[in-house]
Structure formats: structure tokens, C-alpha cells
C-alpha positions as YAML, in Angstrom:
chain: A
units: angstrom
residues:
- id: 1
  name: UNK
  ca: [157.26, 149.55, 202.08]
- id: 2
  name: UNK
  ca: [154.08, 149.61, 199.97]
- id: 3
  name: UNK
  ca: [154.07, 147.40, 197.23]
- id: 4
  name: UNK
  ca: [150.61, 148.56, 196.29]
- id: 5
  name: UNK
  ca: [150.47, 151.62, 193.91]
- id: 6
  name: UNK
  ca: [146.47, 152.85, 195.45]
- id: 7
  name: UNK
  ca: [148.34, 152.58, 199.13]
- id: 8
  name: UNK
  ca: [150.92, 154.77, 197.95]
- id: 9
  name: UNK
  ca: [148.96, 157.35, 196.10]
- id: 10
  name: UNK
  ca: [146.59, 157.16, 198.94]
- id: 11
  name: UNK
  ca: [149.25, 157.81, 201.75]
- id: 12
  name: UNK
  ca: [150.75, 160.50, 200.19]
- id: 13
  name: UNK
  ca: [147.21, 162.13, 199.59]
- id: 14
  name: UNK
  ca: [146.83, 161.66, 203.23]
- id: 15
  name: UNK
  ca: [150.26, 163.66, 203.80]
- id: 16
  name: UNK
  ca: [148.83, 166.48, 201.79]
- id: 17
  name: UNK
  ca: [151.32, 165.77, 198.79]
- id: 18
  name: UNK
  ca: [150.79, 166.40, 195.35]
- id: 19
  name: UNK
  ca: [151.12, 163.01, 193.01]
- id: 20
  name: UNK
  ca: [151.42, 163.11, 189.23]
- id: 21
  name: UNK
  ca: [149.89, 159.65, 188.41]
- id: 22
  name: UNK
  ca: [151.53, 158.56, 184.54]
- id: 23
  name: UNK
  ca: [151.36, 155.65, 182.08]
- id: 24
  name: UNK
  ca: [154.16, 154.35, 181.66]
- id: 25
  name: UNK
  ca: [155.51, 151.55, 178.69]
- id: 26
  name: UNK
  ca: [156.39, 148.08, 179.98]
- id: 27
  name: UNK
  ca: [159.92, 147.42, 180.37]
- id: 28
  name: UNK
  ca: [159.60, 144.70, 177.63]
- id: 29
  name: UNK
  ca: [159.03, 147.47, 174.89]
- id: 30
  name: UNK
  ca: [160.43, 150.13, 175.47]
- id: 31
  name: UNK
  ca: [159.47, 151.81, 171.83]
- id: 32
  name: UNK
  ca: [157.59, 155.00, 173.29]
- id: 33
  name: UNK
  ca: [154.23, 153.93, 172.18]
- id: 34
  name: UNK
  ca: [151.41, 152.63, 173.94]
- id: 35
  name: UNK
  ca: [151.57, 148.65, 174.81]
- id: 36
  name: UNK
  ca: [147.96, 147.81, 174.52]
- id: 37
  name: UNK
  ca: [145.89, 150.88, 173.70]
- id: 38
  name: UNK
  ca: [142.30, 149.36, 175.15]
- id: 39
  name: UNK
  ca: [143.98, 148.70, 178.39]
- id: 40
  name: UNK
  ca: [145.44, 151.80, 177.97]
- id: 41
  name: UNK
  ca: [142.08, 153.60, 178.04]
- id: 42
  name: UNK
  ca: [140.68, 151.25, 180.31]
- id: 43
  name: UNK
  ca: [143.07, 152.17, 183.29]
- id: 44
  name: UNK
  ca: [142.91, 156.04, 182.91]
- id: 45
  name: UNK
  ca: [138.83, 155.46, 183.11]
- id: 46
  name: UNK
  ca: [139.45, 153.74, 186.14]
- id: 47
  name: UNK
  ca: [142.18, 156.43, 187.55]
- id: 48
  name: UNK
  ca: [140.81, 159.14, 186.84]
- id: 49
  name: UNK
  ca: [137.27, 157.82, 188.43]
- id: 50
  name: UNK
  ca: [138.76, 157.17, 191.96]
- id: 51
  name: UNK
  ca: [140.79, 160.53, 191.39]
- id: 52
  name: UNK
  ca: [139.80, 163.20, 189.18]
- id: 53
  name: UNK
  ca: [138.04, 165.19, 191.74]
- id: 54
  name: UNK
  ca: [141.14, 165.42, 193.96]
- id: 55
  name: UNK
  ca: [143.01, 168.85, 193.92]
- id: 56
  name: UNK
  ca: [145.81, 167.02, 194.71]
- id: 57
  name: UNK
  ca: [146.60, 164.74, 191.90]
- id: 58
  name: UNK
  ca: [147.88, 165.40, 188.58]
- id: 59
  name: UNK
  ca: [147.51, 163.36, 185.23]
- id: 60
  name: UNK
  ca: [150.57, 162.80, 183.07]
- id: 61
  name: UNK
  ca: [149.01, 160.71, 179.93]
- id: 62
  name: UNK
  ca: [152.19, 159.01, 178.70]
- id: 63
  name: UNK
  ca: [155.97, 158.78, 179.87]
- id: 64
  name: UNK
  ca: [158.39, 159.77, 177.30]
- id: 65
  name: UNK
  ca: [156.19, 159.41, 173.88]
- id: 66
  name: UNK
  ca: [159.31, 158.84, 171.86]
- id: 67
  name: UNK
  ca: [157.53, 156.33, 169.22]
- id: 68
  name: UNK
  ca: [155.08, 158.95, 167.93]
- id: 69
  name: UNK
  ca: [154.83, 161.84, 165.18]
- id: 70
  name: UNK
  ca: [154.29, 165.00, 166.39]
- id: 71
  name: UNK
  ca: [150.81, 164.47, 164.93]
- id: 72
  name: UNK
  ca: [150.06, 161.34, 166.16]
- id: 73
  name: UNK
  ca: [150.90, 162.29, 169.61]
- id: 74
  name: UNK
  ca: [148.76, 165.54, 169.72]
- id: 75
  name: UNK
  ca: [146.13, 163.64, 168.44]
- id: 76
  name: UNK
  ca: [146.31, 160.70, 171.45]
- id: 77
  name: UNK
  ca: [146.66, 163.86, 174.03]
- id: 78
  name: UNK
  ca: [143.41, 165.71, 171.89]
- id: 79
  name: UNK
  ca: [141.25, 162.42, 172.41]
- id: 80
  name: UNK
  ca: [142.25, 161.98, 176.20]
- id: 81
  name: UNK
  ca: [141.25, 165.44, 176.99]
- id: 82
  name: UNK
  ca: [137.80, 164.83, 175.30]
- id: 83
  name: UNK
  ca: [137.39, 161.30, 177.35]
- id: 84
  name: UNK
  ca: [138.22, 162.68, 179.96]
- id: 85
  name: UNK
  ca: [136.81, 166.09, 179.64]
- id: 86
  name: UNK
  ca: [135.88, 166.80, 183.59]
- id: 87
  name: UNK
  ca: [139.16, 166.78, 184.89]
- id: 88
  name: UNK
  ca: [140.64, 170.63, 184.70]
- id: 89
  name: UNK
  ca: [143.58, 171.02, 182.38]
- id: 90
  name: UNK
  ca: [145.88, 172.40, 184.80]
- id: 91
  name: UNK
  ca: [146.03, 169.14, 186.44]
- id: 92
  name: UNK
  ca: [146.91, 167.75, 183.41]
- id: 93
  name: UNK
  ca: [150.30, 167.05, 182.05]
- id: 94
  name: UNK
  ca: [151.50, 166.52, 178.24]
- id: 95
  name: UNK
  ca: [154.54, 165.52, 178.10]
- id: 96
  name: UNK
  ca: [156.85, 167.07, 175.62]
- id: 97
  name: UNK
  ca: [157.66, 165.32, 172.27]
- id: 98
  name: UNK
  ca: [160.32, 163.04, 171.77]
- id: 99
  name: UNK
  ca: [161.63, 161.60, 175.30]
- id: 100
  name: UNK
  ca: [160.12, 164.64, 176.75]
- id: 101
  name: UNK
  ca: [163.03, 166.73, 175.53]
- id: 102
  name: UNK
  ca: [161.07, 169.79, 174.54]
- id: 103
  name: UNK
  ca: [157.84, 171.40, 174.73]
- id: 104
  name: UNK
  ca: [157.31, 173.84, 172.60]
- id: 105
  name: UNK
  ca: [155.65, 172.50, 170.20]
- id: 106
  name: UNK
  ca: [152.57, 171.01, 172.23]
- id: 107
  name: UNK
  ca: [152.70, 174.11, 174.20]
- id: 108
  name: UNK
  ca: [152.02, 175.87, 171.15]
- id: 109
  name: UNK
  ca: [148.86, 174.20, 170.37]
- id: 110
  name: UNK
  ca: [145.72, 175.72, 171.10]
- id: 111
  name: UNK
  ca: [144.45, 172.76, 172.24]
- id: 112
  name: UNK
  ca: [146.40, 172.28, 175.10]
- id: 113
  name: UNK
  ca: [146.47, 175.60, 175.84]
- id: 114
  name: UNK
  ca: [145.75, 175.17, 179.77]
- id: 115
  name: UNK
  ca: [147.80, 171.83, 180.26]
- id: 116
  name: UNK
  ca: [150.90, 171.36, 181.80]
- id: 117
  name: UNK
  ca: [154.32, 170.47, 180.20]
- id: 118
  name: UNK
  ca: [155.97, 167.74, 180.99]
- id: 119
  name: UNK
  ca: [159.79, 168.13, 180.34]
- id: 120
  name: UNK
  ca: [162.83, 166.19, 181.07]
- id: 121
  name: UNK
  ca: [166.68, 166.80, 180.41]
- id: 122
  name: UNK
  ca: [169.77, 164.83, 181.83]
- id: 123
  name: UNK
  ca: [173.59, 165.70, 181.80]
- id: 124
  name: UNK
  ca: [174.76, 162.39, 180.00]
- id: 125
  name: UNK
  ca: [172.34, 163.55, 176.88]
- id: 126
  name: UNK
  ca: [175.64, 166.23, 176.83]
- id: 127
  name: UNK
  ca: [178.65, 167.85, 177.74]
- id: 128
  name: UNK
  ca: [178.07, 171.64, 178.36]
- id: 129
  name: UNK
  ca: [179.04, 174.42, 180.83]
- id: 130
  name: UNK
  ca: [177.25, 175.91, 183.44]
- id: 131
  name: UNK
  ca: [175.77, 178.56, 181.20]
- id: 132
  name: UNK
  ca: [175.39, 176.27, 178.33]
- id: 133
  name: UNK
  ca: [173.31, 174.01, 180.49]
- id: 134
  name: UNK
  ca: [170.94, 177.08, 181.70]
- id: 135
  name: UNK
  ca: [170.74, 178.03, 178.03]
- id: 136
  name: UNK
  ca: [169.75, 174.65, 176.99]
- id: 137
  name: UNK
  ca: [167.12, 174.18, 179.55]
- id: 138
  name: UNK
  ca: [165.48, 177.59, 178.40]
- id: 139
  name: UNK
  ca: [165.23, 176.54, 175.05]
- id: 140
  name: UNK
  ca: [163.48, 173.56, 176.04]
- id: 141
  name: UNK
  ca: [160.75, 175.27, 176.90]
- id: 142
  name: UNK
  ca: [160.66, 178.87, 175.23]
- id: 143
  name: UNK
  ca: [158.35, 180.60, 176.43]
- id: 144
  name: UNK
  ca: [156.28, 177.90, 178.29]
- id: 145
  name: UNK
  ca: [158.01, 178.50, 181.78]
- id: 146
  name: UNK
  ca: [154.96, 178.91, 183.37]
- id: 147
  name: UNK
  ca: [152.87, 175.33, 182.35]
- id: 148
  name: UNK
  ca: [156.32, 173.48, 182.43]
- id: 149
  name: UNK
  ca: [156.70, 171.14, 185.18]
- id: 150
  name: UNK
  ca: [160.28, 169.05, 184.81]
- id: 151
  name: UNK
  ca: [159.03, 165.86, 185.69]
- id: 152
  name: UNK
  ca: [162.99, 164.55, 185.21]
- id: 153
  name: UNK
  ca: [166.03, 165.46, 185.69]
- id: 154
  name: UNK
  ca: [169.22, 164.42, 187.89]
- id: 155
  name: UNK
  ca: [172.81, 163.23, 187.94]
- id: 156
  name: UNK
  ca: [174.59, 160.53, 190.12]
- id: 157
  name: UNK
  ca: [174.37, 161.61, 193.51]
- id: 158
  name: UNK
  ca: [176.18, 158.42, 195.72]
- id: 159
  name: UNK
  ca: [179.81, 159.78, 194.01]
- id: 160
  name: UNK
  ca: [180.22, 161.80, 196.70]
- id: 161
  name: UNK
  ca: [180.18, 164.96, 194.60]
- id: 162
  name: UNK
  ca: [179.62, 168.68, 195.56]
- id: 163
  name: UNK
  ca: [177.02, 170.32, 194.05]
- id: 164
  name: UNK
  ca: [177.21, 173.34, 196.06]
- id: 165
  name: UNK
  ca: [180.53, 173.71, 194.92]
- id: 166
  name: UNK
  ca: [182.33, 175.54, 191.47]
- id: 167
  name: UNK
  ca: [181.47, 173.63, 188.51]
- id: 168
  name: UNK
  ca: [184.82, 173.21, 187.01]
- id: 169
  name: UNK
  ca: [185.02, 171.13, 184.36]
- id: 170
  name: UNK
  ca: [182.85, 168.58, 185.99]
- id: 171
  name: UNK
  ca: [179.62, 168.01, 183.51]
- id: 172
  name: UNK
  ca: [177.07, 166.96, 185.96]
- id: 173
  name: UNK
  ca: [177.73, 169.65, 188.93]
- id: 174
  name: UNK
  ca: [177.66, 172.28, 185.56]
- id: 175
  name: UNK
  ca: [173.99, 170.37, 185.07]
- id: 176
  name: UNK
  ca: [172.80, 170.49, 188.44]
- id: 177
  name: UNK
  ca: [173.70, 174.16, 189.07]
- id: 178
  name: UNK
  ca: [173.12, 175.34, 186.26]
- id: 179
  name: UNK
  ca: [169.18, 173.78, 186.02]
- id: 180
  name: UNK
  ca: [168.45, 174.63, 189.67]
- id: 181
  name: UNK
  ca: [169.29, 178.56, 188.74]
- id: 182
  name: UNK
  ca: [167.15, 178.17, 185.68]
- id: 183
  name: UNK
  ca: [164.38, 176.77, 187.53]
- id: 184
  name: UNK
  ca: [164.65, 179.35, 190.76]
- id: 185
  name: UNK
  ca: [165.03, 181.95, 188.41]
- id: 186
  name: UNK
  ca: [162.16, 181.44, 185.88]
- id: 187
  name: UNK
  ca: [159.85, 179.78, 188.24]
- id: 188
  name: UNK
  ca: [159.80, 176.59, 186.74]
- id: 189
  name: UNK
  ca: [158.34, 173.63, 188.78]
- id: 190
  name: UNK
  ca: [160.84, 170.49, 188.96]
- id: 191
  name: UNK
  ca: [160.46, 166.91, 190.27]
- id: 192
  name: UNK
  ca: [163.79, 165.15, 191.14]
- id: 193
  name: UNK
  ca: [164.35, 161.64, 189.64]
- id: 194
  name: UNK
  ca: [164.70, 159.21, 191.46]
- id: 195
  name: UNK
  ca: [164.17, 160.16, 194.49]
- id: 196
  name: UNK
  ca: [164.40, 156.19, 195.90]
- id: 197
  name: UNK
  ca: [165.38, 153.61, 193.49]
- id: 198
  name: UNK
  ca: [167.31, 150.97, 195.36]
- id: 199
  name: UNK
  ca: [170.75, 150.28, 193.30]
- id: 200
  name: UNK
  ca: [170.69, 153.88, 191.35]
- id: 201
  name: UNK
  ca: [173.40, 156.13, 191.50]
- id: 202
  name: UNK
  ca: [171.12, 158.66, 191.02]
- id: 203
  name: UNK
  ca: [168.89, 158.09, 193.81]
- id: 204
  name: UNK
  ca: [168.93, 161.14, 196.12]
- id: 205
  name: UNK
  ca: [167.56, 158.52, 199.18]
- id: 206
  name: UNK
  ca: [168.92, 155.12, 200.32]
- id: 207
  name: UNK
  ca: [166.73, 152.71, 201.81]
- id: 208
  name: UNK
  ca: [168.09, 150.94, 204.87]
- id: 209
  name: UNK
  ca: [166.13, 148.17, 207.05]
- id: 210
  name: UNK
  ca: [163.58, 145.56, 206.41]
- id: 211
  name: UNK
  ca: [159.98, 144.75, 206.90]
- id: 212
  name: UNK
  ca: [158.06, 147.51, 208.30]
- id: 213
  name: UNK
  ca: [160.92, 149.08, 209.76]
- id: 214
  name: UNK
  ca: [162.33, 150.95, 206.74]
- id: 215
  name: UNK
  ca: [164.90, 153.64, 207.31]
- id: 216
  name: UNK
  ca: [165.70, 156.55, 204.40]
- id: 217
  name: UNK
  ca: [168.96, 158.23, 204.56]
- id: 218
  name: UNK
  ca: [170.41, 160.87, 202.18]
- id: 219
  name: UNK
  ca: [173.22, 160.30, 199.68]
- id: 220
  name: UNK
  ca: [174.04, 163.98, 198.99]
- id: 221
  name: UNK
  ca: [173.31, 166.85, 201.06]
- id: 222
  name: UNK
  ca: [174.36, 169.17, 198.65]
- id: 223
  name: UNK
  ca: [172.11, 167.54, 196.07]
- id: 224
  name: UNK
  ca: [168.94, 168.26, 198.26]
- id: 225
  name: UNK
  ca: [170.31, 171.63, 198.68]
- id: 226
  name: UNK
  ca: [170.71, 172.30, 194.94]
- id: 227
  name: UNK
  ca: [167.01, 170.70, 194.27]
- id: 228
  name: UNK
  ca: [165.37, 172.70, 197.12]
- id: 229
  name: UNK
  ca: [167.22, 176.26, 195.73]
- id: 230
  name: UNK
  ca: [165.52, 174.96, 192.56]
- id: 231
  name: UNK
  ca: [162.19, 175.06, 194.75]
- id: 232
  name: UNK
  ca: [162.94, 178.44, 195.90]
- id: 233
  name: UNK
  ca: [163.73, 177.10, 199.11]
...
């Protein structure tokens, strides 16, 4: 495994794969505000010099901006967009306000008019139906379906749950199915999280082996198959 983040943006580039690249707080803060906002600046000079001029590779500003106004998050999103003016705005993704929860409001800015929306929703925020869930989602993002890219979303997957199967009364399979047919249906882009995270019941991908002979594995088939009918696979 790659311990390195350049090695793994750079073998995934080499694979042909599209990479968001995003700031994200340290884990000793956790107030959804920047840590250290020179450094801050500092490392998405450096980023998006050794990137912006790959197709490939899009720029997500800040993880979860929960610690800002409205206004004092459109204005950190305004200024990075005029720093970093060469890049083209639809390889750049503004995350929605709040914990990402909704976009409409910076989708509604002129401003960003071009950018990307990066929204994120997760059963244990609620307990809804199937069709409560799909109604949720849409309001989420209005009538921004086309710029929004969920950058989150998922539900424990090593349970040994069905998520091909009828919902029931079971919140998370009502989640999954019902965000998957919101996202085939409306064309809405969606990233699974996590895909690996070693210990995380949501991780749709176990690692196995050691050293340089690392195995993957699946933990839920019908997961995969929910998230790739939410591809339009």
C-alpha cells in the first residue's frame, strides 16, 4: 500500500481515474473551519501547480465547512476561485453548506455558477422510508442535479445486509435504494464512502495481506450492485 498521497494520486492518474483532491480539517479540530489558513493557501498553490492542467483531477476546496456562515464560506470559495483563476470551474467542487448537507444555496450564486456541488447525506442523520429518502435527497439539491457530485454517502456494509432486496422497515437498505434510484434517475454523479477504510463497517472493500502483497475483497455484493445502478451501470 502507498503511504504517500502524490503516489496515490499519481497511480490512479496513470489508471485513467478521475481523483477529487480536498482539504480536509485535522482530526484534532474537528470545528469545520480551516486549521491554519496560510498553510491552507500554501498547499492548494502547490496542488494545484503539479495538477491543474490535468483533465483528470478535480478540486474540492474544503471537507464539510460546518464552522462557517453562509457568507463567510462563499466568500473563502469567491477568493479561491480568483487565486486560482486558471483552473476551469467544472473541475472544481464547493461543497455544500453545513456538513455538506445541501447545496442550494451556493448553487444559487452567480459566482459559482460553473462549479460543482459537493453533497453528502447518510442514513443515521434519519429514519425515513424508501420514498422519504429519494425525496430528501432531491431536496438537497433542487434543482442543481446536474453540478452535484455526492462526494458521501453509505451505510454499514460488513452486516451482511441485502441491498438488492425489499426495504422493509430496515432504515439503511430504505437509504441505499432509495439514493441509488435518485441518483440513476436524475443523473446525479456519486462517490461511495469509504470505499477501504480498514476497521469500518462501512467500508465496501476489505484489505487482506501484508507488504506488497495486498489483497481487496468485497464485503457486500449487493452494495456494489446498488452503487453501480447508481452509476447507471
Amino acid at each position: 500500500m502507498y503511504t504517500n498521497p502524490k503516489k496515490i494520486v499519481d497511480k490512479a492518474l496513470g489508471k485513467n481515474m478521475k481523483v477529487i483532491l480536498s482539504y480536509w480539517e485535522s482530526a484534532s479540530s474537528r470545528n469545520g473551519t480551516i486549521d491554519d489558513v496560510n498553510q491552507f493557501w500554501c498547499v492548494w498553490q502547490t496542488v494545484v501547480n503539479k495538477y491543474g492542467s490535468n483533465g483528470n483531477v478535480f478540486f474540492e476546496p474544503m471537507n464539510e465547512p460546518h464552522g462557517y456562515t453562509l457568507a463567510q464560506l462563499t466568500s473563502i470559495y469567491a477568493e479561491w476561485l480568483s487565486r486560482y483563476h486558471n483552473v476551469t470551474k467544472g473541475r472544481i467542487i464547493l461543497d455544500g453548506s453545513g456538513y455538506s448537507e445541501n447545496v442550494n444555496s451556493i448553487g444559487s450564486d452567480s459566482r459559482f455558477s460553473s462549479c460543482l456541488l459537493a453533497l453528502h447525506n447518510y442514513a443515521y442523520w434519519a429514519n425515513r422510508t424508501q420514498s422519504g429518502w429519494e425525496a430528501d435527497w432531491r431536496s438537497r439539491y433542487g434543482n442543481f442535479a446536474s453540478r452535484t457530485v455526492v462526494t458521501e454517502f453509505g451505510a454499514t456494509m460488513t452486516t451482511g445486509k441485502n441491498y438488492t432486496g425489499a426495504a422493509g422497515n430496515d432504515n439503511e437498505i430504505a437509504y441505499i435504494v432509495g439514493a441509488t434510484n435518485v441518483f440513476r434517475n436524475d443523473r446525479v454523479a456519486s462517490v461511495y464512502w469509504p470505499g477501504l477504510r480498514d476497521n469500518d463497517t462501512y467500508s465496501i472493500q476489505r484489505r487482506g495481506g501484508s507488504g506488497t502483497n495486498i489483497t481487496l475483497t468485497t464485503t457486500n455484493a449487493s452494495g456494489v450492485s446498488r452503487i453501480r445502478y447508481g452509476w447507471g451501470l
